[in-house]
VEXNU-635385 format. One record per residue (C-alpha): x, y, z; residue number from 0. Coordinates in Angstrom, 3 decimals. Each point is the difference from the previous one (the first is absolute). Layout:
N
       xx       yy       zz seq
        X        Y        Z NUM
...
//
This chain:
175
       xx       yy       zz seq
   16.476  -23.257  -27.136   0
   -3.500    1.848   -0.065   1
    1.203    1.728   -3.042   2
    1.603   -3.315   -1.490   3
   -2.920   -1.777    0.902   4
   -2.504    2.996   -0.870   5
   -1.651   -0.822    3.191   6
   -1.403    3.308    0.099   7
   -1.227    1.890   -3.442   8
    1.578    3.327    1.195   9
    2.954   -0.587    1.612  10
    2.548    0.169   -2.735  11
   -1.525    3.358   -1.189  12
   -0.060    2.254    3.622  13
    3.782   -1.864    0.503  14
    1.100    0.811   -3.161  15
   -1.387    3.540   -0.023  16
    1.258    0.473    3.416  17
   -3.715    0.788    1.690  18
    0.562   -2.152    3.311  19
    0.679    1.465    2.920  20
    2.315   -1.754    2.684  21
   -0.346    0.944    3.784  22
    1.121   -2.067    2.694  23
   -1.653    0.483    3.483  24
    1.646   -0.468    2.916  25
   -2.802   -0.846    2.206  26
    0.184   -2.977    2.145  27
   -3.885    0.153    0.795  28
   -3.366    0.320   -1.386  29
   -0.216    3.627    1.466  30
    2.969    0.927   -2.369  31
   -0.907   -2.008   -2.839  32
   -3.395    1.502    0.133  33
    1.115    3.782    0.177  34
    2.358   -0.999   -2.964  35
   -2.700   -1.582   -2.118  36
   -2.084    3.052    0.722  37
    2.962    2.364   -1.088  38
    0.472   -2.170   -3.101  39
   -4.067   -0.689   -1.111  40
   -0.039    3.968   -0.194  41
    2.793    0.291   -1.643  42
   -0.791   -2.460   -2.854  43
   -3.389    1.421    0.075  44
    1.272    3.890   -1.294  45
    0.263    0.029   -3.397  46
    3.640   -0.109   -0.119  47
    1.680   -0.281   -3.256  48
    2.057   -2.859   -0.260  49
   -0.917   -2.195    2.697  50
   -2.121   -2.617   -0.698  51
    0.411   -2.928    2.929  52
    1.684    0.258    3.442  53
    1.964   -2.764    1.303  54
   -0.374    0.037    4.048  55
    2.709   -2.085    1.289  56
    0.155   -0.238    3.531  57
    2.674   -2.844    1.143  58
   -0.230    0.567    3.443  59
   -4.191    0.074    0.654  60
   -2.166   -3.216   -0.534  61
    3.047   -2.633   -0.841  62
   -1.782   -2.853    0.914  63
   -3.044   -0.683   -2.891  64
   -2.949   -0.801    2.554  65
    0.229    3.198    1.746  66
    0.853    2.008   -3.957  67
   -3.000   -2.022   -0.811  68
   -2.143    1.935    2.614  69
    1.400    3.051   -0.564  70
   -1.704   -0.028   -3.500  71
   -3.454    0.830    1.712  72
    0.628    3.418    1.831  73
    2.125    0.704   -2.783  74
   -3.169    0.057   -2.646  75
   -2.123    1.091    2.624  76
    2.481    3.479    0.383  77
   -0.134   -0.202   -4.239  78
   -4.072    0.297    0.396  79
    0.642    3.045    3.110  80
    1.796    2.053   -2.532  81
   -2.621   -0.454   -2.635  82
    2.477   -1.671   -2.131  83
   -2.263   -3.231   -0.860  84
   -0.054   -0.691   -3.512  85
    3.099    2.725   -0.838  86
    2.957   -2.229    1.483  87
    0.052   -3.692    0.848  88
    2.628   -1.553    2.395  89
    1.451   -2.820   -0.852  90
    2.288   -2.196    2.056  91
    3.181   -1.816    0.274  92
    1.909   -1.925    2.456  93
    2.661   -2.404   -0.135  94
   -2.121   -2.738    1.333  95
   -3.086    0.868   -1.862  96
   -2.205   -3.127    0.381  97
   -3.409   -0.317   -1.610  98
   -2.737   -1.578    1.909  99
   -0.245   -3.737   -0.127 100
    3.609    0.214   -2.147 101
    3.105   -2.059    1.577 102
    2.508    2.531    0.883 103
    2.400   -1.275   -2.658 104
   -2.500    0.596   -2.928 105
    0.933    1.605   -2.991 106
   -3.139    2.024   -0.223 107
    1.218    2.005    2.788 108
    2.602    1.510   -1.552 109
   -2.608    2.260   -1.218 110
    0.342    1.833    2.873 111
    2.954   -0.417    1.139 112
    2.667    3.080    0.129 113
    3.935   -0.033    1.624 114
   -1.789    2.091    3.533 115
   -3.592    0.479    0.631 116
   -1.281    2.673   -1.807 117
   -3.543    1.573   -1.370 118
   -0.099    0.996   -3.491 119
   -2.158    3.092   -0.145 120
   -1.524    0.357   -3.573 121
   -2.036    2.171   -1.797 122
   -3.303   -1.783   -1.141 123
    0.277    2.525   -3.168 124
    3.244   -1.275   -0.902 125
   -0.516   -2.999    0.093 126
   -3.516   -0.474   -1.726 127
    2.271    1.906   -3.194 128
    1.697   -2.856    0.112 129
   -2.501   -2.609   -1.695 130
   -2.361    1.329   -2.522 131
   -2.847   -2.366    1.858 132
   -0.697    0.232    3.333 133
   -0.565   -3.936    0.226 134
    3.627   -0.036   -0.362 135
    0.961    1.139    2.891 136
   -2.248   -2.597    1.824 137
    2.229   -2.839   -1.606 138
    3.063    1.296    0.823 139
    0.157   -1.941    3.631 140
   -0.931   -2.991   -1.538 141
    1.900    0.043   -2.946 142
    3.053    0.932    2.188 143
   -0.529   -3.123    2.011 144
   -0.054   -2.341   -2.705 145
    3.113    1.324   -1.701 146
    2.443   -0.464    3.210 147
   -2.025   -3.085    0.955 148
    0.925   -0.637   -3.744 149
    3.100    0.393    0.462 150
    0.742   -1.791    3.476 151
    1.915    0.972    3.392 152
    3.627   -1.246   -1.514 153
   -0.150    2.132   -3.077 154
   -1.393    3.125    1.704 155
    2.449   -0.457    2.817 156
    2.692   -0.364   -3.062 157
   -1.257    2.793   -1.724 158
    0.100    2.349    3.436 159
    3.833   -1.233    0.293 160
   -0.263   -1.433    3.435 161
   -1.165    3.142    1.353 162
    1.540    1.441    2.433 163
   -3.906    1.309    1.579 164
   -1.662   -3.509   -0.615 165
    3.314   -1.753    2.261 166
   -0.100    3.036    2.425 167
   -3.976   -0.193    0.593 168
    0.281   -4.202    0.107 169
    2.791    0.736    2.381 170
   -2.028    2.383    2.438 171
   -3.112   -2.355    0.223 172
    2.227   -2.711    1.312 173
    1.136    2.141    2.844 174
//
């Protein structure tokens, strides 16, 4: 769908050319997911060939979105303590991604939304290669929104196939 959709400019090429790396953490706290992130930052952060994005999926730390939502501070405040500001950005996911003053049902949030929580760890290089002007990349958000609010919760729910993740997180809330 973000490729479909082109919801972000460099997706299809790093999937396509095989540069993004996968790691699921098993941490169940913010003590884990922390030492993970840390692992991860400085390992995007080497000039590796090959790797352009990391993909930190952790299933089992921060399900619910309020308490993801908070995580998001210490974890660009440990970004800034390795000196990594302006090198990587984090971005994040959850299943119940909810923008501020957005009903939870609103298309815009499938923005961010993702089959487990996650935090997309990017490399600001890579992705200001991506658009030739750097306003670009300021319009992406919004231009993101207004496609899938464009497009409407039925069709991006029809498009996603019923997802399994978008049942499954609905389903967990309700507990």
């Amino acid at each position: 769908m973000v490729i479909g959709l082109n919801l972000c400019p460099f997706a299809r090429r790093v999937f396509e050319g095989d540069k993004i790396r996968y790691v699921v953490s098993a941490a169940e706290d913010d003590k884990g997911l922390l030492e993970d992130l840390a692992r991860e930052l400085q390992f995007l952060a080497a000039p590796i060939a090959g790797i352009e994005t990391t993909l930190l999926i952790h299933p089992r730390a921060f399900t619910d979105f309020l308490d993801y939502n908070d995580f998001l501070d210490p974890a660009d405040r440990l970004l800034a303590e390795l000196g990594l500001e302006g090198v990587i950005q984090i971005a994040g996911f959850h299943p119940r991604y909810q923008f501020a003053d957005t009903e939870a049902d609103a298309a815009e949030n499938y923005t961010n939304r993702s089959p487990y929580p996650m935090l997309h760890l990017l490399r600001e290089d890579s992705v200001s290669a991506a658009a030739d002007d750097p306003e670009e990349l300021l319009e992406i958000p919004r231009r993101n929104i207004e496609t899938l609010n464009a497009l409407g919760i039925a069709k991006i729910r029809a498009r996603l196939q019923g997802d399994a993740w978008d049942n499954q997180s609905q389903d967990r809330s309700e507990k």
